[in-house]
PQR file with spaces between the fields and no chain letter, atoms N, CA, C, O and H, PARSE charges and radii, in Angstrom:
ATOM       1  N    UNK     1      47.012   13.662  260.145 -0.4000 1.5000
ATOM       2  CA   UNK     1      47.659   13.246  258.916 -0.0000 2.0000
ATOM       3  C    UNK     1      47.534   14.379  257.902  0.5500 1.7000
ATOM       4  O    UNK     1      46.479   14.999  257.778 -0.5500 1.4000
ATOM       5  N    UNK     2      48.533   14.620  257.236 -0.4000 1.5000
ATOM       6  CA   UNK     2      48.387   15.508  256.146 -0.0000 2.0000
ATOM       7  C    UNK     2      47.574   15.124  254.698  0.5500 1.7000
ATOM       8  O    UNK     2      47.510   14.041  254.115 -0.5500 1.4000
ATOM       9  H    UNK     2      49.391   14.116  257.336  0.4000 1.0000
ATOM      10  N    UNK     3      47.007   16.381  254.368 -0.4000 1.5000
ATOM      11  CA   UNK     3      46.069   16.593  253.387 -0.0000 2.0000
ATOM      12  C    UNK     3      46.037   15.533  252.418  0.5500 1.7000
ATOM      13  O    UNK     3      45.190   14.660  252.227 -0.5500 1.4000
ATOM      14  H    UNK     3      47.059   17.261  254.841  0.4000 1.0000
ATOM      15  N    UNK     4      47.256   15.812  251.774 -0.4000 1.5000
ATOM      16  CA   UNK     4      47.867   14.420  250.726 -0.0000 2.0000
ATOM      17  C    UNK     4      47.173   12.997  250.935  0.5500 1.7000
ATOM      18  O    UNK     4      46.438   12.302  250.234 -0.5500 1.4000
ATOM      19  H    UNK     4      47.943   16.522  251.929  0.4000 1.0000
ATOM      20  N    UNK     5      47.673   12.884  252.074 -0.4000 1.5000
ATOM      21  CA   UNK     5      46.998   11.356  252.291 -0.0000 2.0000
ATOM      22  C    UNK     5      45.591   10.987  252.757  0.5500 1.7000
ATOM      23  O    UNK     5      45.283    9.964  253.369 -0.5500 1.4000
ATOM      24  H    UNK     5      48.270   13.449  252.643  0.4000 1.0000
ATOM      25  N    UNK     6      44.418   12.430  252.199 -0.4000 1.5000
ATOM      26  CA   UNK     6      43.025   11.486  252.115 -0.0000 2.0000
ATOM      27  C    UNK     6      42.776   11.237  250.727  0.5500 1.7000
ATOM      28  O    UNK     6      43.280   11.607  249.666 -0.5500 1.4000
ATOM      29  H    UNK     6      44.667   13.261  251.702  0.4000 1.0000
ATOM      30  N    UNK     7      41.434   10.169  251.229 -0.4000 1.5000
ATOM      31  CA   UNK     7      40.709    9.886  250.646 -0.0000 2.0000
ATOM      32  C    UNK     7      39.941   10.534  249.715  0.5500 1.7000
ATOM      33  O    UNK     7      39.370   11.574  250.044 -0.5500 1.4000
ATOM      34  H    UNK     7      41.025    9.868  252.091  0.4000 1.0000
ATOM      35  N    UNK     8      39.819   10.038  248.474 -0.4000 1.5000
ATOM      36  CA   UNK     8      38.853   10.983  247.632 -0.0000 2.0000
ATOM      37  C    UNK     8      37.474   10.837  247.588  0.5500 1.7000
ATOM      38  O    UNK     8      36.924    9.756  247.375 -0.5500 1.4000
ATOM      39  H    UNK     8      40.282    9.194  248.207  0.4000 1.0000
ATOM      40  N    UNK     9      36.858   11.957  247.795 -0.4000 1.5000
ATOM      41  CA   UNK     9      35.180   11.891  247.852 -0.0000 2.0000
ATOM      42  C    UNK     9      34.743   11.929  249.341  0.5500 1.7000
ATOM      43  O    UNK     9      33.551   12.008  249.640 -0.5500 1.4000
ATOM      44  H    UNK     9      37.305   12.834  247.967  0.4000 1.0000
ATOM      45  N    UNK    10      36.049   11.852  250.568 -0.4000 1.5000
ATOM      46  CA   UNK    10      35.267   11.629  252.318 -0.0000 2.0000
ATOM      47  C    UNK    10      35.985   13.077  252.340  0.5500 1.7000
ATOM      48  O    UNK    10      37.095   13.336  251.874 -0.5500 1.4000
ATOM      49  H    UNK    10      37.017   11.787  250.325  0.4000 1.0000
ATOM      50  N    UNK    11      35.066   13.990  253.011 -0.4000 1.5000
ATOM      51  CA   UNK    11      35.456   14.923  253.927 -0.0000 2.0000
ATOM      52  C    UNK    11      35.583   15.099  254.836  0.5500 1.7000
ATOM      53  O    UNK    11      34.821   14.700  255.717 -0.5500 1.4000
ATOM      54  H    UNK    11      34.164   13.780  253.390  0.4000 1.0000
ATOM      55  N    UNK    12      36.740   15.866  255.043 -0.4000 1.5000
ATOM      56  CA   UNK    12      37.568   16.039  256.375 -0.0000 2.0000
ATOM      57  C    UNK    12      37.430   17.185  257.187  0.5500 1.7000
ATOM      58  O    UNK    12      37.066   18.252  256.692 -0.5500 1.4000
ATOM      59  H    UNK    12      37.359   16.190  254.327  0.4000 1.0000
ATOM      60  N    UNK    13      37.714   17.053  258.524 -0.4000 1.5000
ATOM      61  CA   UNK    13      37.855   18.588  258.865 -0.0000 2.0000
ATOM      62  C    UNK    13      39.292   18.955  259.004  0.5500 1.7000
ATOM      63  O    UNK    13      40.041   18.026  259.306 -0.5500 1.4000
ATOM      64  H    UNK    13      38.010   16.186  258.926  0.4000 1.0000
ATOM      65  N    UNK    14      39.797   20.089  258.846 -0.4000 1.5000
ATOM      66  CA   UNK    14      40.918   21.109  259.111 -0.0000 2.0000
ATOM      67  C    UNK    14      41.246   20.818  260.344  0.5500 1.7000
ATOM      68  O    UNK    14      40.434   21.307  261.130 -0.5500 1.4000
ATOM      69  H    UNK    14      39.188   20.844  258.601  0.4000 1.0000
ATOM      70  N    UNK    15      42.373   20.034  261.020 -0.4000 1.5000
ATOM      71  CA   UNK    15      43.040   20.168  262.534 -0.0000 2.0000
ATOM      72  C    UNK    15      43.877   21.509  262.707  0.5500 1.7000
ATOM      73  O    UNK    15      43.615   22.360  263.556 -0.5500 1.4000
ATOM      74  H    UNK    15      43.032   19.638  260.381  0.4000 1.0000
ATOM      75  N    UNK    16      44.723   21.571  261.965 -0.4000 1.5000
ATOM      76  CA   UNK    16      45.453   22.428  262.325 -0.0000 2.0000
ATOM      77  C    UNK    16      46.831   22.864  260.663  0.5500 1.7000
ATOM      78  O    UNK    16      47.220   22.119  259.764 -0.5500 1.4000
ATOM      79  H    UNK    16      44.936   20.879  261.275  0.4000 1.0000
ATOM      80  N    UNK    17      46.959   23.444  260.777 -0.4000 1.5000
ATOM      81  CA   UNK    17      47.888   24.357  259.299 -0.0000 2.0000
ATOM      82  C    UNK    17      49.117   24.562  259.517  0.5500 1.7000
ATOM      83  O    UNK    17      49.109   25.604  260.172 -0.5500 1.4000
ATOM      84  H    UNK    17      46.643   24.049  261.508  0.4000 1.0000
ATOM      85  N    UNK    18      50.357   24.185  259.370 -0.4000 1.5000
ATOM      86  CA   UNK    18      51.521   24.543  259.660 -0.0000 2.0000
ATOM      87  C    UNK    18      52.151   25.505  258.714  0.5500 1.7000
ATOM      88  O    UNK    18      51.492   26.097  257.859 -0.5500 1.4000
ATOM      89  H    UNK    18      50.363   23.338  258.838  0.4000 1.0000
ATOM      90  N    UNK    19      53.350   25.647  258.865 -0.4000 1.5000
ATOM      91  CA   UNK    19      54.513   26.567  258.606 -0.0000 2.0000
ATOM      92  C    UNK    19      54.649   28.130  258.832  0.5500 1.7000
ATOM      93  O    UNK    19      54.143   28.592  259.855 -0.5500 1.4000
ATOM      94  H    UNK    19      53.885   25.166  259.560  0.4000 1.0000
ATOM      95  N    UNK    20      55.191   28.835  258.092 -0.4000 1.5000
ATOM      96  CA   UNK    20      55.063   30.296  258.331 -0.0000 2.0000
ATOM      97  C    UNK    20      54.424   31.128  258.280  0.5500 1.7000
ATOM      98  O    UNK    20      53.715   30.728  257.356 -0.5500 1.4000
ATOM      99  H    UNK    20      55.602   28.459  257.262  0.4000 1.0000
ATOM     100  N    UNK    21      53.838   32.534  258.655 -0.4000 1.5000
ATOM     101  CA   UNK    21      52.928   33.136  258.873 -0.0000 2.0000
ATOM     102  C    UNK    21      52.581   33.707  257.190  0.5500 1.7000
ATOM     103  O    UNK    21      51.892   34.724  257.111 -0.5500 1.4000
ATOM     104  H    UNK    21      54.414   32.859  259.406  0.4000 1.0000
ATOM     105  N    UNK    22      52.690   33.556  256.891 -0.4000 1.5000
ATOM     106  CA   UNK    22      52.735   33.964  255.558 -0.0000 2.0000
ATOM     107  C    UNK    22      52.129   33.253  254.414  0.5500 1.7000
ATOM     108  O    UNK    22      51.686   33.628  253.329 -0.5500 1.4000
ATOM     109  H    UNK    22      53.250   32.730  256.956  0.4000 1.0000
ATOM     110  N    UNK    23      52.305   31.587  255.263 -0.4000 1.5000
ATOM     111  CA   UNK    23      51.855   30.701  254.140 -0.0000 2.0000
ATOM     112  C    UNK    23      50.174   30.410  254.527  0.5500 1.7000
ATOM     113  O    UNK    23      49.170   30.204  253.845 -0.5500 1.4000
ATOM     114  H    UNK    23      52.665   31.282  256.145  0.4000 1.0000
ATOM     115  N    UNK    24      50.539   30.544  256.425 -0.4000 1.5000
ATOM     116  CA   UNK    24      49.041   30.225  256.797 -0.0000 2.0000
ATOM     117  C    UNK    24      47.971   31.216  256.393  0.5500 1.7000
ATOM     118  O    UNK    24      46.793   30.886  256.249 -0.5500 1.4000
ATOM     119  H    UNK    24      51.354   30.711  256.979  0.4000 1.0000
ATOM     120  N    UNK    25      48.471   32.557  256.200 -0.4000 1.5000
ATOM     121  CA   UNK    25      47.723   33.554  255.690 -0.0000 2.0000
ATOM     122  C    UNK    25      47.086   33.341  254.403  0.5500 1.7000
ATOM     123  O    UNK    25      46.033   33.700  253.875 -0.5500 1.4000
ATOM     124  H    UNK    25      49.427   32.825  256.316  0.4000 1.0000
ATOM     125  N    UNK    26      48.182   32.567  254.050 -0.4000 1.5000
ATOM     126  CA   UNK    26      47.807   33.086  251.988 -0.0000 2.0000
ATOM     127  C    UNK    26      46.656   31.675  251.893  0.5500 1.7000
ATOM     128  O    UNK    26      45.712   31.840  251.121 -0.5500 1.4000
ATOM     129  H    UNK    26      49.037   32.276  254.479  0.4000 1.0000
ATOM     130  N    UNK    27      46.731   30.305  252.665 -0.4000 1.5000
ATOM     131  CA   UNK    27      46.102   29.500  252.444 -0.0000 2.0000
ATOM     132  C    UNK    27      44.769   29.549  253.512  0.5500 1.7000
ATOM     133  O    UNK    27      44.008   28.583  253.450 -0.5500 1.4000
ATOM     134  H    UNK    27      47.498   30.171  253.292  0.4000 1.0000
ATOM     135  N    UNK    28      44.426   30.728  254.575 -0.4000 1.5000
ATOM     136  CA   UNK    28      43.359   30.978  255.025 -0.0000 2.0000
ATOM     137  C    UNK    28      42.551   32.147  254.073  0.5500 1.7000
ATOM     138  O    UNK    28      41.335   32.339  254.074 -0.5500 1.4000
ATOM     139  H    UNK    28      45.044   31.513  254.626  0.4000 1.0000
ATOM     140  N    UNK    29      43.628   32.912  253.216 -0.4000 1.5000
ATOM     141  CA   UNK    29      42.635   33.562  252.082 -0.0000 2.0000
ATOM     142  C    UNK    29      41.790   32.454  251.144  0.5500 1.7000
ATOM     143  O    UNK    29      40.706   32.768  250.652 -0.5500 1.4000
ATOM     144  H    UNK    29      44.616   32.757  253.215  0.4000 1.0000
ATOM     145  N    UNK    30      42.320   31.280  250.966 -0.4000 1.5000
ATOM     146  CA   UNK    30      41.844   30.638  250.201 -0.0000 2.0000
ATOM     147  C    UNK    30      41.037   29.713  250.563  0.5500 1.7000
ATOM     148  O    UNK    30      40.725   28.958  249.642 -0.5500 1.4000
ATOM     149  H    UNK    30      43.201   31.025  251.366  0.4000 1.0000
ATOM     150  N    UNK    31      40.395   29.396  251.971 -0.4000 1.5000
ATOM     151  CA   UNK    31      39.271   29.245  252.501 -0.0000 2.0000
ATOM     152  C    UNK    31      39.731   28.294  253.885  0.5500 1.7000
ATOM     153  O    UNK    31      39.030   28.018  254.859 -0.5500 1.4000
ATOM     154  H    UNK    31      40.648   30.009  252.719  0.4000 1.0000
ATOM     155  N    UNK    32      41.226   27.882  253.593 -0.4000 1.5000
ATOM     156  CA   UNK    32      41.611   26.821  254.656 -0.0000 2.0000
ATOM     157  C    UNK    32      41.399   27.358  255.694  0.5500 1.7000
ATOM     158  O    UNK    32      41.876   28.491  255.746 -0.5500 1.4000
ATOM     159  H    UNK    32      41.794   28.106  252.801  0.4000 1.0000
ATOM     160  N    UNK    33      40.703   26.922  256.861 -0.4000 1.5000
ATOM     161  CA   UNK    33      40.975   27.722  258.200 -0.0000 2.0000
ATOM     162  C    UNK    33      40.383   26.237  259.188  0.5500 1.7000
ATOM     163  O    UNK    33      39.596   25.420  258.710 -0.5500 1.4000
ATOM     164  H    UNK    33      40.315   26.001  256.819  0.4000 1.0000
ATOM     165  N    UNK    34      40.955   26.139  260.607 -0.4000 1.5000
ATOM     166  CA   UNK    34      41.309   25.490  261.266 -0.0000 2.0000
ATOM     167  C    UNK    34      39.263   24.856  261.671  0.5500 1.7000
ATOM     168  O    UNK    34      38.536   25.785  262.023 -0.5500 1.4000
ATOM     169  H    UNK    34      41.594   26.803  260.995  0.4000 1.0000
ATOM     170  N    UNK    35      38.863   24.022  261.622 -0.4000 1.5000
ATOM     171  CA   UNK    35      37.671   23.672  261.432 -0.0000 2.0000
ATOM     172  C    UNK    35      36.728   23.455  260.384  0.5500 1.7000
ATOM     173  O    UNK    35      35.773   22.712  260.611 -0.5500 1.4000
ATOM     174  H    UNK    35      39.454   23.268  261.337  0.4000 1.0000
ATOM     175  N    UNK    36      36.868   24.036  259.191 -0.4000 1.5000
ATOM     176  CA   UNK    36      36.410   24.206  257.963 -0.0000 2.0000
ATOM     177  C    UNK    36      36.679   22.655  257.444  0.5500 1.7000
ATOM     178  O    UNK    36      37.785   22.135  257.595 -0.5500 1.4000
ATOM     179  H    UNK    36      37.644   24.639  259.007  0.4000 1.0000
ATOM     180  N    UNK    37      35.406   21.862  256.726 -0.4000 1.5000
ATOM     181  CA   UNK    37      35.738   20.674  256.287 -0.0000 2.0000
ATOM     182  C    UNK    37      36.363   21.123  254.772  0.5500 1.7000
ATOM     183  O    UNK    37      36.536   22.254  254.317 -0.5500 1.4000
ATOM     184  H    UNK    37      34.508   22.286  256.603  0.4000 1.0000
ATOM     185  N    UNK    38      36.635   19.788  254.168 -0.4000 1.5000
ATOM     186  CA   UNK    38      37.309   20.133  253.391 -0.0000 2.0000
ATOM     187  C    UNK    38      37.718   18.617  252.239  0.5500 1.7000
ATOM     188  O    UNK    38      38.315   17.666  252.743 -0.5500 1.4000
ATOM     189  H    UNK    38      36.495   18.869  254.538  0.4000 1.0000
ATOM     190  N    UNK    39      37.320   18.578  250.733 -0.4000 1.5000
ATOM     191  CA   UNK    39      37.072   17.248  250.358 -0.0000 2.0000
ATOM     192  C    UNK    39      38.081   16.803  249.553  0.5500 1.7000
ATOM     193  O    UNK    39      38.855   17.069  250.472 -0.5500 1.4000
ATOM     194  H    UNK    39      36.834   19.350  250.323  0.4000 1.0000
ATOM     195  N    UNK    40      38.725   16.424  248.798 -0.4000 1.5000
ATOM     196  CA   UNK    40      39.879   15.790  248.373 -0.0000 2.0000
ATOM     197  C    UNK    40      38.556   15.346  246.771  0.5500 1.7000
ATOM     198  O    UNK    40      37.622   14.552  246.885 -0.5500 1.4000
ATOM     199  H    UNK    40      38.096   16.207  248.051  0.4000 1.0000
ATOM     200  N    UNK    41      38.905   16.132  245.458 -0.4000 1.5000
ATOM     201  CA   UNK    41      38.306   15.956  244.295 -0.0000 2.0000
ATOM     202  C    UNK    41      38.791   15.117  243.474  0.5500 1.7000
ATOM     203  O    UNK    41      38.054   14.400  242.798 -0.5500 1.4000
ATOM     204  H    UNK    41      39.664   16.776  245.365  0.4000 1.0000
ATOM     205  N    UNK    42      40.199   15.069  243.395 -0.4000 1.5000
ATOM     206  CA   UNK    42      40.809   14.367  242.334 -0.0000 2.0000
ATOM     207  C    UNK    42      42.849   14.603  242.569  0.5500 1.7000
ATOM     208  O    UNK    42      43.304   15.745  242.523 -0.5500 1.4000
ATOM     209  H    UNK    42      40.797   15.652  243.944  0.4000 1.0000
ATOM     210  N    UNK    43      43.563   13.682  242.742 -0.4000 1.5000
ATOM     211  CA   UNK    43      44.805   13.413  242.983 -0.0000 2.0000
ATOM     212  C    UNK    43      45.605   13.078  242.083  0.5500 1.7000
ATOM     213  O    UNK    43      45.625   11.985  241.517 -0.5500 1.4000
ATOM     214  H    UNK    43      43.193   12.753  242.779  0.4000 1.0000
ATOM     215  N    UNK    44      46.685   14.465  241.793 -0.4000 1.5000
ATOM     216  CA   UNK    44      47.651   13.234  240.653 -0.0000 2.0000
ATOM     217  C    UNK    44      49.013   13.453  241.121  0.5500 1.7000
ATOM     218  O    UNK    44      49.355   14.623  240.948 -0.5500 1.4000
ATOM     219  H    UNK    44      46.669   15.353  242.253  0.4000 1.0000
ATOM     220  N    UNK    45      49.956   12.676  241.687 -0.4000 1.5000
ATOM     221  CA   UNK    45      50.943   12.717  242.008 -0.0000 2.0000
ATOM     222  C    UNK    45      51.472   13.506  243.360  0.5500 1.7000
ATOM     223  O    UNK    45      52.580   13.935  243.682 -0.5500 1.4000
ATOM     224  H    UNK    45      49.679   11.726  241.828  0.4000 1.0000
ATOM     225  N    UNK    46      50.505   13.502  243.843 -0.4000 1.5000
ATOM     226  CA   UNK    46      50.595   14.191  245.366 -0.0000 2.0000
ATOM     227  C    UNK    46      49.715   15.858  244.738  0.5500 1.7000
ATOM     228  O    UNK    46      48.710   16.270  245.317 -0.5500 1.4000
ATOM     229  H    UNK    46      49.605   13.153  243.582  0.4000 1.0000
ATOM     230  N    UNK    47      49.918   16.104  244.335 -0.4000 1.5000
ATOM     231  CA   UNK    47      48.869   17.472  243.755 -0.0000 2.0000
ATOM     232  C    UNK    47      47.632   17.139  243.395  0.5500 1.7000
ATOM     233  O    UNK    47      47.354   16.295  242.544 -0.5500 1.4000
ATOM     234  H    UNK    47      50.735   15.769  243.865  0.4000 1.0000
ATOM     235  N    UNK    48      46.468   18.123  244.357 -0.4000 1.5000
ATOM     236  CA   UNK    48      45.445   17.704  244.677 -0.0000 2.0000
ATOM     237  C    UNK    48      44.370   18.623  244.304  0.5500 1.7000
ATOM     238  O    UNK    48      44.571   19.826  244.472 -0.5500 1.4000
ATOM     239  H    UNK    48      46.694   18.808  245.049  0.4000 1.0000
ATOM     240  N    UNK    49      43.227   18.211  243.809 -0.4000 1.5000
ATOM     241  CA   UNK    49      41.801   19.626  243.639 -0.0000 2.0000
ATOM     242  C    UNK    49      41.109   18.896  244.873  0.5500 1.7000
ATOM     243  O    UNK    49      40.966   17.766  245.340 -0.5500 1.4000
ATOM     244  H    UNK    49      43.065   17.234  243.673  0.4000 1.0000
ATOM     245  N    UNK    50      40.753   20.274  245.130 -0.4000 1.5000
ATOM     246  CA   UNK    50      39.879   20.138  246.646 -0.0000 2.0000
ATOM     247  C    UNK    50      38.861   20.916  246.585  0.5500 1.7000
ATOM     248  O    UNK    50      38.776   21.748  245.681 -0.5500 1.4000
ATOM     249  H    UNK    50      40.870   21.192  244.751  0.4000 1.0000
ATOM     250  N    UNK    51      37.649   20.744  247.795 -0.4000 1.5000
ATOM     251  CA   UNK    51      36.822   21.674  247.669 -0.0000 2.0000
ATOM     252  C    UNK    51      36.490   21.991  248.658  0.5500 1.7000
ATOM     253  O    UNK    51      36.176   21.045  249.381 -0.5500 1.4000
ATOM     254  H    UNK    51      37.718   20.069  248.529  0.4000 1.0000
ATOM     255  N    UNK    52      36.361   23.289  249.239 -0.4000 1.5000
ATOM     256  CA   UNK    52      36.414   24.280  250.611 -0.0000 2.0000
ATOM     257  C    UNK    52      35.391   24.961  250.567  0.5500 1.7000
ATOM     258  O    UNK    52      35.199   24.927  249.351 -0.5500 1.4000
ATOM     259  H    UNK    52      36.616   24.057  248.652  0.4000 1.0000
ATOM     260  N    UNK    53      34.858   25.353  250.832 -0.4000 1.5000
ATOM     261  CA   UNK    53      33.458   26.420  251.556 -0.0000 2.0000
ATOM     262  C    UNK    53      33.027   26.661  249.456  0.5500 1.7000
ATOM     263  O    UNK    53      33.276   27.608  248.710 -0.5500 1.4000
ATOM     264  H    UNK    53      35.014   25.380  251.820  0.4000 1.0000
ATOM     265  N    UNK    54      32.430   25.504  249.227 -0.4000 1.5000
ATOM     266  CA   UNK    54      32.451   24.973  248.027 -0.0000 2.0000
ATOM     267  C    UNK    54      32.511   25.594  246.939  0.5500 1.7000
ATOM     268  O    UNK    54      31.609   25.937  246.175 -0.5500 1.4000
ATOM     269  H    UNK    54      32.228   24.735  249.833  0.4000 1.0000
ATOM     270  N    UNK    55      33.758   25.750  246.882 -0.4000 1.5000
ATOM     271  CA   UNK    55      34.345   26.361  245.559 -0.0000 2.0000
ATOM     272  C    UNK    55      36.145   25.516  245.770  0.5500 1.7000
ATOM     273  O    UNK    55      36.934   25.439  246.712 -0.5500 1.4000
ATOM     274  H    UNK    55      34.491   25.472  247.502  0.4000 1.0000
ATOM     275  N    UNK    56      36.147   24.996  244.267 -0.4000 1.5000
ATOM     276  CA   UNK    56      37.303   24.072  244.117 -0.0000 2.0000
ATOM     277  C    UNK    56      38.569   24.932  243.806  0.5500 1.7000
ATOM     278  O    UNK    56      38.796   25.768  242.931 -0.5500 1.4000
ATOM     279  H    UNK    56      35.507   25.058  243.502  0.4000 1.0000
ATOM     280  N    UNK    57      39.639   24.208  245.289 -0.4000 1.5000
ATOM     281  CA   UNK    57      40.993   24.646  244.844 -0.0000 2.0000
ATOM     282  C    UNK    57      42.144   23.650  244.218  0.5500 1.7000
ATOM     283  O    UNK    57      42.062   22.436  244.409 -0.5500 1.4000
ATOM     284  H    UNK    57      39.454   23.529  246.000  0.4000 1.0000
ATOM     285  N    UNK    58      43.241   24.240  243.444 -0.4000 1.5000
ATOM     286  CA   UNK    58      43.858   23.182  243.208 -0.0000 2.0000
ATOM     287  C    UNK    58      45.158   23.731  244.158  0.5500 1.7000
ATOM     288  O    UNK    58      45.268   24.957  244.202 -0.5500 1.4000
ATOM     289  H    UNK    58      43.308   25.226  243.289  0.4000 1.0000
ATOM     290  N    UNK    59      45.938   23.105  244.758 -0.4000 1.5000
ATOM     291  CA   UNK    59      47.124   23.040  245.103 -0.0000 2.0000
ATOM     292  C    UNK    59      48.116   21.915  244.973  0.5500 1.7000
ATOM     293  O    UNK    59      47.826   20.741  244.742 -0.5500 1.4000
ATOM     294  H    UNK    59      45.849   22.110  244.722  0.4000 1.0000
ATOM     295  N    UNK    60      49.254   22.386  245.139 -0.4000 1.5000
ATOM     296  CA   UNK    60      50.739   21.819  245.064 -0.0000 2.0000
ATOM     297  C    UNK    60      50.849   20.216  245.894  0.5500 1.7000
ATOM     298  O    UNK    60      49.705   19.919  246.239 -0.5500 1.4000
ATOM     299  H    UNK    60      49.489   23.339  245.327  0.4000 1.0000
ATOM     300  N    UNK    61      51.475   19.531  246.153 -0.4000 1.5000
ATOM     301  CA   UNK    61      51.822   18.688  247.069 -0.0000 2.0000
ATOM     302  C    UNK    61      52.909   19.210  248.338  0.5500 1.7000
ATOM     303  O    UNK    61      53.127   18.489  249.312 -0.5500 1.4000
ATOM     304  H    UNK    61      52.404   19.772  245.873  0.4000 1.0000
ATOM     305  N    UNK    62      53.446   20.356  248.189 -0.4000 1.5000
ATOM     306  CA   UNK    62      54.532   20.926  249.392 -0.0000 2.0000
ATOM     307  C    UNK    62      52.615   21.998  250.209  0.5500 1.7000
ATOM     308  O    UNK    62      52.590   22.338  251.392 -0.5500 1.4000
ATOM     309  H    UNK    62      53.269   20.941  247.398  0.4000 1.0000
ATOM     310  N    UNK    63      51.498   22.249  249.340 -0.4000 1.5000
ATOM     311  CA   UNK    63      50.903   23.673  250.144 -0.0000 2.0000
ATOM     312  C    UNK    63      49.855   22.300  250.971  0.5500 1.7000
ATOM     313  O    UNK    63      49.527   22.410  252.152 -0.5500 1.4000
ATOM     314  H    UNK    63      51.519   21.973  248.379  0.4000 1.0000
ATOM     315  N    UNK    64      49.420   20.986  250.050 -0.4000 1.5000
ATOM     316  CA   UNK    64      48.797   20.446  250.959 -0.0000 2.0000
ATOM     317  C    UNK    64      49.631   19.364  252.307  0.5500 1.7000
ATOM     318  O    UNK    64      48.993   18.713  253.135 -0.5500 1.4000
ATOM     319  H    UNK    64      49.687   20.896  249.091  0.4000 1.0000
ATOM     320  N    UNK    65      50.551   19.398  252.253 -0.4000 1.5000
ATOM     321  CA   UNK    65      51.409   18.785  253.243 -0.0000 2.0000
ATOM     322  C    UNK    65      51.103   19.970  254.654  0.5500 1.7000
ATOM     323  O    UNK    65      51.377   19.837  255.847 -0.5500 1.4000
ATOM     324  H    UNK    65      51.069   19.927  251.581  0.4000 1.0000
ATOM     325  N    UNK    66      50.662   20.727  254.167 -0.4000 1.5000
ATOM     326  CA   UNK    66      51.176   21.694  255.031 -0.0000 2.0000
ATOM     327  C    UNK    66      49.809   21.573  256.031  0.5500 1.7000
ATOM     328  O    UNK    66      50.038   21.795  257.220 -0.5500 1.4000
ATOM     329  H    UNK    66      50.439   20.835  253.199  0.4000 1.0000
ATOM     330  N    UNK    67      48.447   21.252  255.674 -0.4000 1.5000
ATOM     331  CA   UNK    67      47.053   21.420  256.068 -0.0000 2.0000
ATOM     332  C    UNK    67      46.750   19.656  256.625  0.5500 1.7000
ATOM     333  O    UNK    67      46.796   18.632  255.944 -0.5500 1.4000
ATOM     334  H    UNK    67      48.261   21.072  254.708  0.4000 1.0000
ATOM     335  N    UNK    68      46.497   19.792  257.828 -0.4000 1.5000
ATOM     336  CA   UNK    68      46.824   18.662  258.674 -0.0000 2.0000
ATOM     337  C    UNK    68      45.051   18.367  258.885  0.5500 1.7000
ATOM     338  O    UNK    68      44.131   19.170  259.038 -0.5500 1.4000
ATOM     339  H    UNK    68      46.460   20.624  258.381  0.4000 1.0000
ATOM     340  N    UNK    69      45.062   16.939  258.820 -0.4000 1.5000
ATOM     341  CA   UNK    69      43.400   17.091  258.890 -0.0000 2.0000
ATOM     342  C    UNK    69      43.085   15.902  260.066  0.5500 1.7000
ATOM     343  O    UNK    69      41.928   15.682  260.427 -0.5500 1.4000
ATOM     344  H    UNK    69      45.810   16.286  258.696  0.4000 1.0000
């Protein structure tokens, strides 16, 4: 299921990252990578703060669709 639709406060692990090589790059600079858990902070309207190798990101609702957990 995609990112969007967890829970806030349960962490997840990373299954797998879709789309183009370019996007998976720019969102493995930013700590996403395929195993890495990963927590869902606070949700507003499909745009999400998260927290990854613990330091909080915020992203879009199209960059977390993309991070399959």
């Amino acid at each position: 299921m995609p990112l969007t639709m967890a829970r806030i406060g349960e962490p997840n692990c990373i299954k797998r990252i879709t789309g183009k090589d370019k996007t998976r790059r720019f969102l493995g600079s930013l700590g996403f990578v395929v195993g890495e858990n990963v927590t869902v902070v606070s949700e507003m309207s499909g745009n999400v703060i998260l927290i990854v190798k613990d330091t909080r990101v915020a992203l879009d609702k199209s960059m977390a669709n993309r991070i399959m957990i």
